[in-house]
C-alpha positions as CSV (number, residue, x, y, z in Angstrom):
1,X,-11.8,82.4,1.7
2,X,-7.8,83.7,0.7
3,X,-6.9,81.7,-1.7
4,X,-3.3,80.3,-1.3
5,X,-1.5,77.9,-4.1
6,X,1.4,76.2,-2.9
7,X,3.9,74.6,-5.2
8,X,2.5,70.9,-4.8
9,X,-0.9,70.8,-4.4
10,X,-3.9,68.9,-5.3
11,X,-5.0,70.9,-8.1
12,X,-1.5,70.8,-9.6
13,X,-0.3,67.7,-7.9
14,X,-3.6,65.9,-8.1
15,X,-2.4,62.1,-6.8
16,X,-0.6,64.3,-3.6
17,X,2.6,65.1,-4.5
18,X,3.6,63.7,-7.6
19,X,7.4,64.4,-7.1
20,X,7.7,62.3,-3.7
21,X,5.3,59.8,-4.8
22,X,6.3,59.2,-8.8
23,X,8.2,56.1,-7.7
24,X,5.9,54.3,-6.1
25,X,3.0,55.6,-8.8
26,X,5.3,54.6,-11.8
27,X,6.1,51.2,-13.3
28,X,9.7,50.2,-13.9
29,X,10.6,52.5,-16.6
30,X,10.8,50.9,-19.9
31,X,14.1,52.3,-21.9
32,X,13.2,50.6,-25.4
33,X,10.5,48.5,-26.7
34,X,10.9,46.1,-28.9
35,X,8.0,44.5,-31.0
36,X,5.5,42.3,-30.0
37,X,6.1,43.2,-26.3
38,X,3.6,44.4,-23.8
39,X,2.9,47.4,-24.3
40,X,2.2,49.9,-21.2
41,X,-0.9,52.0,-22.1
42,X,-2.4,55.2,-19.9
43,X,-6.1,55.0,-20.5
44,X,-7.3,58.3,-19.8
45,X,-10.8,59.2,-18.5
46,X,-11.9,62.6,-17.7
47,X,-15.5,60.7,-15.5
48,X,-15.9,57.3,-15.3
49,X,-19.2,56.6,-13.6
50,X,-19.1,52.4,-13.9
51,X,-22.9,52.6,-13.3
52,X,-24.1,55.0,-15.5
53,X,-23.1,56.0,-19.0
54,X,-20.9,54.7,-21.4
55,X,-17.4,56.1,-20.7
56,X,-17.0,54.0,-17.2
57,X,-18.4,50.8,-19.1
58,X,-15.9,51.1,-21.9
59,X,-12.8,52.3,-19.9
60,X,-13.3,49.4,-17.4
61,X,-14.0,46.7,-20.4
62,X,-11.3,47.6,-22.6
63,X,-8.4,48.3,-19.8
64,X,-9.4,44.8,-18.3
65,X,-9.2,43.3,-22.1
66,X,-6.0,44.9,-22.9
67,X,-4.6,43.6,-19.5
68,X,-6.0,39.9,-20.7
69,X,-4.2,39.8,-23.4
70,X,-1.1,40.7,-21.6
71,X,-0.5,44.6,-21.3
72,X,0.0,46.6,-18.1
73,X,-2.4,49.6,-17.8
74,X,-3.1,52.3,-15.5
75,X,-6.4,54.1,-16.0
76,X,-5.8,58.0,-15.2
77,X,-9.4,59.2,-14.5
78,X,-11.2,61.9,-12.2
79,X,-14.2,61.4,-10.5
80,X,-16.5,59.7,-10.6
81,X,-13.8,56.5,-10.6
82,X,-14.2,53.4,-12.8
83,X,-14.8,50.2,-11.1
84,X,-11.6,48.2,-12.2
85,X,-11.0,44.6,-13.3
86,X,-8.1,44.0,-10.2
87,X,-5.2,43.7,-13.2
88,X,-5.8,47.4,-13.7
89,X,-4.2,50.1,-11.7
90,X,-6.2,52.9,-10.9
91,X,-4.5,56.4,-10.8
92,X,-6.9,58.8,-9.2
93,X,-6.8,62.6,-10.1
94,X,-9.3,64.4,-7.9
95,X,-10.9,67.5,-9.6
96,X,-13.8,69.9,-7.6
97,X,-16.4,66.9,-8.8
98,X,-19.3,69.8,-8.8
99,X,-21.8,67.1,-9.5
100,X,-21.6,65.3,-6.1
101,X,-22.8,68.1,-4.6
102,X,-26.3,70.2,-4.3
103,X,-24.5,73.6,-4.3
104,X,-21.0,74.4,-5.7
105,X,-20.4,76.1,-2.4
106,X,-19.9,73.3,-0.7
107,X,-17.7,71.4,-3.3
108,X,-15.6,74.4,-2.2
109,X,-15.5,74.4,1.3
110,X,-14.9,70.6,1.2
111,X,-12.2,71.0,-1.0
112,X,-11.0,74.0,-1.1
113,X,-8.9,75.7,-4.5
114,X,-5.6,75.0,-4.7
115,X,-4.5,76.0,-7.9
116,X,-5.2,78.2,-11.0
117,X,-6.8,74.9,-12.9
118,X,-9.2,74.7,-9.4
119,X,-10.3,78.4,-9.6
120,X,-10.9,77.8,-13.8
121,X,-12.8,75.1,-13.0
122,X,-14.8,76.9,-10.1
123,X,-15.8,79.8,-12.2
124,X,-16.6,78.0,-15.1
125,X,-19.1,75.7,-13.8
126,X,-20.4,78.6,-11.7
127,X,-21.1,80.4,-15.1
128,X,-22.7,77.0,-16.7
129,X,-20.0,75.5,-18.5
130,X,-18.9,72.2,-18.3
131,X,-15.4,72.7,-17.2
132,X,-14.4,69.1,-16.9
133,X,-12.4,67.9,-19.6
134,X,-10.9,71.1,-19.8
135,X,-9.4,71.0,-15.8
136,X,-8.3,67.3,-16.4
137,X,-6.4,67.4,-19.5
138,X,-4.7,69.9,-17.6
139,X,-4.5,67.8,-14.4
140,X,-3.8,64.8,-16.6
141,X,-0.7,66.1,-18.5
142,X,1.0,67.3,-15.1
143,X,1.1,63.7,-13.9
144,X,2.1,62.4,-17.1
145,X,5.1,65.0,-18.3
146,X,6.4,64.1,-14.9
147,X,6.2,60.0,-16.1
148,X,7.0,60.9,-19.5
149,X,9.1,57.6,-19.8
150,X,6.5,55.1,-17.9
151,X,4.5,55.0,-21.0
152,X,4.5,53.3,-24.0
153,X,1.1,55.0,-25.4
154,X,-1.1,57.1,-24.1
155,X,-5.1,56.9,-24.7
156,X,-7.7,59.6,-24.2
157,X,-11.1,58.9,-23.9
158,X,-13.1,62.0,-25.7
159,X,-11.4,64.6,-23.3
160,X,-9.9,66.5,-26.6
161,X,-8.2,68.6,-24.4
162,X,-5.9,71.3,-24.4
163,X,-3.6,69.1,-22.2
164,X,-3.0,66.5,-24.8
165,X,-1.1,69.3,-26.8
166,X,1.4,69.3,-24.1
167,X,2.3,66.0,-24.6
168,X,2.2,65.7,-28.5
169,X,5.0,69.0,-28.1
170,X,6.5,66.0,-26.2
171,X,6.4,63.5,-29.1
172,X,4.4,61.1,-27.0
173,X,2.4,58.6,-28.5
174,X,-1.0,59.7,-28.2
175,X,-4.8,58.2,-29.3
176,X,-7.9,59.1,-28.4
177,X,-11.3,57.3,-29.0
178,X,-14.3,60.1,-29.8
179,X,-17.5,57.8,-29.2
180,X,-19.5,60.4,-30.9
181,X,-18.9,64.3,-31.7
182,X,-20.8,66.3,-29.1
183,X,-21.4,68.7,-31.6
184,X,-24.6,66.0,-32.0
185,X,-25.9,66.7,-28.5
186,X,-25.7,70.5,-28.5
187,X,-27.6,70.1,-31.9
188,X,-30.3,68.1,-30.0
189,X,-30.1,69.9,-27.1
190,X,-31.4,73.1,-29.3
191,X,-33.6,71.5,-31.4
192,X,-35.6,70.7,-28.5
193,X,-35.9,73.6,-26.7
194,X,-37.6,77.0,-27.7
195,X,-37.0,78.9,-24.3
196,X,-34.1,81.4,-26.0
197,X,-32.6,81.8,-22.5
198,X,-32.3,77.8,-22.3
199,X,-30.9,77.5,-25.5
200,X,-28.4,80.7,-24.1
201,X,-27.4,78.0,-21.6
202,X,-27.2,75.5,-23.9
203,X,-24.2,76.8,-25.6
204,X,-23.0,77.8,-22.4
205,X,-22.8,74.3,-20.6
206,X,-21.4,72.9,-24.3
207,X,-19.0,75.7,-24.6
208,X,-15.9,72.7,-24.3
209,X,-16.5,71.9,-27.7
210,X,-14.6,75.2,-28.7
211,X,-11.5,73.2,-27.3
212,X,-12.2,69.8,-28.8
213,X,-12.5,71.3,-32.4
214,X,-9.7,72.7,-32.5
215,X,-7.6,69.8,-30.5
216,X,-9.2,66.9,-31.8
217,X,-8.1,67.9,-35.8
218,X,-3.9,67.3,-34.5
219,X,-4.4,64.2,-32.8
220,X,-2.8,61.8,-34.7
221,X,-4.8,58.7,-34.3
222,X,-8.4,58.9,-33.2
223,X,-10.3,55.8,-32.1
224,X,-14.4,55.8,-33.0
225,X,-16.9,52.7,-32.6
226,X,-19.1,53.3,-35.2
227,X,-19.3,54.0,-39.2
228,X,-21.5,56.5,-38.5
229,X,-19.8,58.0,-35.7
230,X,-16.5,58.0,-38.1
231,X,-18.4,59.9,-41.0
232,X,-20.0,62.6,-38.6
233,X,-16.5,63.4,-36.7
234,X,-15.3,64.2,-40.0
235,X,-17.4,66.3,-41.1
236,X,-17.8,68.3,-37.6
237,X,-14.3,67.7,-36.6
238,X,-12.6,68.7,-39.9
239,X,-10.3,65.4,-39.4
240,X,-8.1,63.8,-42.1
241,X,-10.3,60.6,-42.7
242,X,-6.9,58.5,-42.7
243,X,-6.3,59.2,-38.8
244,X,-9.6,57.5,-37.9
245,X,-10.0,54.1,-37.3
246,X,-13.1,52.3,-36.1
247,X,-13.0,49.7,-33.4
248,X,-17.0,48.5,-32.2
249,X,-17.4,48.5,-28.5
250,X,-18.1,44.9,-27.2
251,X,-20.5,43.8,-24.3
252,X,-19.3,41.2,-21.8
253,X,-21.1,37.8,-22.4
254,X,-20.2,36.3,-19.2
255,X,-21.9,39.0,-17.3
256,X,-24.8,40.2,-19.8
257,X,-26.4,36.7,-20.2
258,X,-30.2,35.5,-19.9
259,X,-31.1,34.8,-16.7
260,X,-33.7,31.7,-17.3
261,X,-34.3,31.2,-13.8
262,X,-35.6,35.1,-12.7
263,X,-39.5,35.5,-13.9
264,X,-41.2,37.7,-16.2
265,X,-42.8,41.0,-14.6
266,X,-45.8,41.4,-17.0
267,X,-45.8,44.6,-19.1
268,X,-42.6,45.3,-18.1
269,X,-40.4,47.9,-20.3
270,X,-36.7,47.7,-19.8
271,X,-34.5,51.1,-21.2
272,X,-31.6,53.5,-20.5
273,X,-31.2,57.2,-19.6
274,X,-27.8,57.8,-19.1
275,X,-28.8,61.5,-19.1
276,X,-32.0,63.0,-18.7
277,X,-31.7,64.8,-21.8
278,X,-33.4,65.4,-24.9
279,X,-30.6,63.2,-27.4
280,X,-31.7,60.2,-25.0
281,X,-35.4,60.9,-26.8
282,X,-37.2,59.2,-23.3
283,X,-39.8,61.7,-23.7
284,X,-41.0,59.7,-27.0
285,X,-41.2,56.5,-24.8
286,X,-43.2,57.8,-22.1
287,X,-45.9,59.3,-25.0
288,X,-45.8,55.8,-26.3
289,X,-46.7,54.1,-23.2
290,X,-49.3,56.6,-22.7
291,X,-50.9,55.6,-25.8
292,X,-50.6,52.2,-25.4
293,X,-52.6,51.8,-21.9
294,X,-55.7,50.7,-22.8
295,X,-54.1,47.9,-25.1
296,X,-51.6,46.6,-22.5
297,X,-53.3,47.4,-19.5
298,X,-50.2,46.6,-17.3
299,X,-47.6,48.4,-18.9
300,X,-44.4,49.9,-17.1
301,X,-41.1,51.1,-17.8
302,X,-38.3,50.7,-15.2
303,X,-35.8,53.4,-16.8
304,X,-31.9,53.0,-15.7
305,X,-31.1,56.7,-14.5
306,X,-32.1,59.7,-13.0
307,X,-34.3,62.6,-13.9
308,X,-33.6,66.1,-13.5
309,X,-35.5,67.7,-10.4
310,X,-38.2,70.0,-12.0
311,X,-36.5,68.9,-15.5
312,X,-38.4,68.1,-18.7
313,X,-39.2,64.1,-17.8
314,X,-40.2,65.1,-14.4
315,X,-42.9,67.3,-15.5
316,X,-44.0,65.1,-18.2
317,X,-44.7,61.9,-16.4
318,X,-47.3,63.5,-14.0
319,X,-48.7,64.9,-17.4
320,X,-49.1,61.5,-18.7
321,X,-50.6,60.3,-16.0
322,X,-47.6,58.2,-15.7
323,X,-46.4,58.3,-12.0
324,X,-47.4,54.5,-10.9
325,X,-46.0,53.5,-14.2
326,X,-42.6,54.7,-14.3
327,X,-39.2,53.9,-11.8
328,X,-36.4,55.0,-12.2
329,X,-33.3,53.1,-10.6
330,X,-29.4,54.2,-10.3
331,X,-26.4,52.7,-9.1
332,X,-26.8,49.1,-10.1
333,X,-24.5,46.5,-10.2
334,X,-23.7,44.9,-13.3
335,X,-25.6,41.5,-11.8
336,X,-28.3,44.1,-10.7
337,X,-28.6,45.3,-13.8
338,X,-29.0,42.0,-15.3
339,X,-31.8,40.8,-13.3
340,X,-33.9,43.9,-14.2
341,X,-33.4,43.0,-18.0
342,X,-34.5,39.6,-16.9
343,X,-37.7,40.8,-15.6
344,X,-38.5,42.8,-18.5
345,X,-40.2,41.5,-21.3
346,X,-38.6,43.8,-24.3
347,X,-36.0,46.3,-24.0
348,X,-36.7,49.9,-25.8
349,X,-33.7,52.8,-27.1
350,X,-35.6,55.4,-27.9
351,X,-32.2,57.5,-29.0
352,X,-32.1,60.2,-31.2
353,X,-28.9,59.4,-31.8
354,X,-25.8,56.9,-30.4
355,X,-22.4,57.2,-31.1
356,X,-22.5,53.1,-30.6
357,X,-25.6,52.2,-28.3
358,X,-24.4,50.1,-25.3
359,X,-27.5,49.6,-24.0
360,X,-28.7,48.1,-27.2
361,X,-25.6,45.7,-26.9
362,X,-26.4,44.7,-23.6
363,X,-30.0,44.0,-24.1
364,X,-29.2,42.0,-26.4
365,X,-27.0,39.6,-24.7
366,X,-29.5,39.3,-22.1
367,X,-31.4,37.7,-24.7
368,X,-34.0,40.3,-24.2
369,X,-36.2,41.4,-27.6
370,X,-35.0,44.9,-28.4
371,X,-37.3,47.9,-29.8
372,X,-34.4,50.8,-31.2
373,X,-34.6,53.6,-32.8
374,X,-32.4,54.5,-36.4
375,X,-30.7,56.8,-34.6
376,X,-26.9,57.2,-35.4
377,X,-25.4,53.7,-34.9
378,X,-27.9,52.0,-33.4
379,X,-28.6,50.2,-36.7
380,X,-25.0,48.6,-37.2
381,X,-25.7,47.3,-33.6
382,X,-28.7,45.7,-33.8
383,X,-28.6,44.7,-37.1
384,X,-31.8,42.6,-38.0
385,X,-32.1,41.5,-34.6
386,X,-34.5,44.0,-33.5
387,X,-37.2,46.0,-34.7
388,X,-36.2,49.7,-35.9
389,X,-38.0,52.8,-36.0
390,X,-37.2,56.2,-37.2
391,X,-36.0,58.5,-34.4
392,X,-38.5,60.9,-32.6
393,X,-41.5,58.9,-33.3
394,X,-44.1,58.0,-30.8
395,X,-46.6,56.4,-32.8
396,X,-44.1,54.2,-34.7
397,X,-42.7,53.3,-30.7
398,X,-46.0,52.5,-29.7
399,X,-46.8,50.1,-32.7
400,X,-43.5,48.1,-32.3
401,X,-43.9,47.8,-29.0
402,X,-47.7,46.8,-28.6
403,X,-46.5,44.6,-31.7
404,X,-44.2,42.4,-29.3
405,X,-46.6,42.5,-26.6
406,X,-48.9,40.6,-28.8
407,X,-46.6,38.2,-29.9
408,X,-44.8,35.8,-27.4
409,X,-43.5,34.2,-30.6
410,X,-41.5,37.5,-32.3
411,X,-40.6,38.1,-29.0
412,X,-38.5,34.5,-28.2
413,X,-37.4,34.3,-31.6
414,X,-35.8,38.3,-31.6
415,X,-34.4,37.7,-28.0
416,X,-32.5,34.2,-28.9
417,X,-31.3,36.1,-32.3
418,X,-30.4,39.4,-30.1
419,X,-28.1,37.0,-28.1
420,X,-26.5,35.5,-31.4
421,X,-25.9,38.8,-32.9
422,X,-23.4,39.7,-30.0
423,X,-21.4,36.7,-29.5
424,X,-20.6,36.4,-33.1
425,X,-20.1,40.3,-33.4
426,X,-18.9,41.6,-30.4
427,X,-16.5,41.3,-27.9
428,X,-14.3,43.0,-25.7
429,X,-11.5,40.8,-26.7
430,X,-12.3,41.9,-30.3
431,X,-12.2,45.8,-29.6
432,X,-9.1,44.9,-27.3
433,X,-7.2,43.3,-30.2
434,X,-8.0,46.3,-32.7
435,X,-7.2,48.7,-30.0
436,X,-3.7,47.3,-30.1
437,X,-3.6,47.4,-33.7
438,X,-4.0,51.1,-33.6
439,X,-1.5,51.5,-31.2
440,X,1.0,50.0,-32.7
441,X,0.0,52.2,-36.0
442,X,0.6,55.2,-33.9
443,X,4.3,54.5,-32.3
444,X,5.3,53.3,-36.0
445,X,4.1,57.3,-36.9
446,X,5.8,58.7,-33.2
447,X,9.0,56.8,-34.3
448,X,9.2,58.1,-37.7
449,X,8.6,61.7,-36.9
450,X,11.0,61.1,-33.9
């Protein structure tokens, strides 16, 4: 296939033709702010699956927040798109999207490449990287050199990438929130796998984080949701501890509520995969079910996700003996969602690590008893409302867990508590608030060094 770039195309023109279309894209420009006016924020989001994983949960929560308390945002994302409160404006900038298809091929031939960002993209992921953040900081700074004045701030979520440069050479206002280094996965990633041609690819598919090191150290004003995400960014990230603020993620009370009314499935283990890979520690769950049958003879687990085909969980639940005890589900609503906490008797994080833990949060608020690992933050989020055990652990799973089992009691009393916890600690309204705080930090900085 000839490969043909035209001046405005959808690799470099990613919302079709930004030039003919920047007026009806933009807002009315906004000359000179004043303080204590709105601010207009673009909330940046390289994926933002709103069913799966934490990025489309927070970008949706926090853009709708900020809007509530009066500011006009436009989330910039690729795909997968965010599913937006209706007082957010979504600006869509189509990449190759590789993983919505069986065989890059066809990404290809449904899309075609347009532009020198497409073919990067295409040869990248063909090779085993993740090329994603990469193409839409690229993608992303296009559309918003070209808007340069719609903007009070601007607000990356985790890309750290090479496009954000362009704009700081632009004295834009820029923050970015880093939920967690990466550098955590690829850690993970190796220290569970002895193949040395897997751990080859490894490195190869977390080859982005060669970018983010050395982009994520000249941002002036980074955004975390944990203590213990803050101290491991600066020690991975190199990052002046005075440019990092932390602002907890919150969990929407209205929607992530008990459900009184929707009956108990007995044995019933509710948890989260976000992605089926060794950091989400699932593995250690499924060996602590399988020890725990002949105590709790009608134990299940109903995981939120997807496994690989022919991947690690795959294999190992047939192993277990597991197959009539495990179902997975994907693509639920948020109501969806809520129901299967409500049939669940105790939720389980089996994490190795969190940045934050938004399953944890949401558990929680269901009023659902909560078994979590120590992993990263998970502690600061559960606080003493849950029982904690030390990260890759099976047998201390399987004792917590056959623990609650046995105990209506614990488990009434940890669920009611679990709900407490997050309405006196978190809300979106909360992280909103901070948010703004931080901005307003980082346009007194842009203003000075103007």
């Amino acid at each position: 296939m000839p490969l043909t770039f035209q001046k405005e195309d959808r690799g470099t023109d990613p919302v079709g033709s930004l030039s003919s279309r920047a007026s009806s894209l933009s807002r009315p420009v906004l000359q000179k702010r004043n303080p204590g006016e709105p601010l207009r924020i673009a909330l940046l989001s390289y994926r933002s699956n709103p069913y799966c994983g934490g990025q489309g949960v927070y970008v949706r929560y926090l853009s709708k927040s900020l809007a509530e308390l009066g500011h006009a945002v436009d989330v910039i994302s690729g795909e997968p798109y965010p599913d937006l409160d209706p007082g957010v404006r979504l600006i869509p900038l189509p990449g190759l999207n590789f993983y919505a298809y069986t065989k890059p091929a066809r990404a290809i031939k449904d899309r075609g490449l347009h532009s020198w960002i497409d073919v990067r993209e295409w040869a990248s992921h063909v090779t085993g990287g993740f090329p994603e953040p990469y193409a839409f900081g690229r993608r992303a700074a296009h559309y918003l050199i070209s808007q340069q004045d719609s903007y009070d701030v601007i607000h990356d979520n985790q890309s750290l990438a090479f496009g954000l440069l362009a704009l700081l050479r632009r004295k834009m206002p820029l923050v970015a929130t880093i939920h967690h280094p990466i550098t955590r996965d690829l850690q993970t990633a190796l220290s569970g796998e002895a193949n040395w041609g897997l751990r080859l690819l490894h490195r190869r598919w977390y080859s982005f984080l060669r970018m983010q090191k050395k982009v994520a150290p000249r941002l002036p004003r980074i955004i975390t949701v944990s203590n213990s995400s803050k101290k491991d960014i600066l020690r991975d990230f190199s990052i002046d501890p005075d440019r990092v603020a932390v602002v907890r993620n919150g969990v929407d009370l209205e929607q992530f509520a008990p459900l009184a009314d929707v009956q108990k499935i007995p044995g019933r283990i509710m948890t989260t995969t976000s992605a089926d890979v060794h950091l989400k520690g699932l593995q250690y769950l499924l060996q602590a079910v399988h020890e725990l049958q002949s105590f709790v003879p009608d134990i299940n687990v109903t995981v939120l996700g997807k496994p690989k085909k022919n991947g690690p969980t795959a294999r190992l639940i047939p192993a277990l003996g597991l197959q009539s005890r495990v179902n997975f589900v994907t693509g639920l609503s948020t109501r969806e969602l809520c129901q299967e906490y409500a049939k669940s008797q105790m939720a389980v994080v089996p994490s190795l690590y969190e940045g934050f833990g938004l399953p944890a949060a949401e558990a929680m608020a269901c009023g659902l008893p909560l078994v979590s690992t120590t992993g990263g933050a998970l502690p600061e989020v559960v606080g003493d409302a849950g029982l904690l055990v030390p990260p890759a652990d099976a047998g201390a799973l399987a004792r917590e867990i056959r623990r609650l089992f046995s105990d209506p009691l614990q488990r009434r009393e940890l669920g009611n508590k679990g709900r407490r916890r997050m309405e006196q600690h978190f809300s979106w309204k909360r992280s909103a608030e901070k948010t703004v705080q931080v901005y307003t930090e980082a346009l007194g900085r842009s203003h000075a060094d103007s």
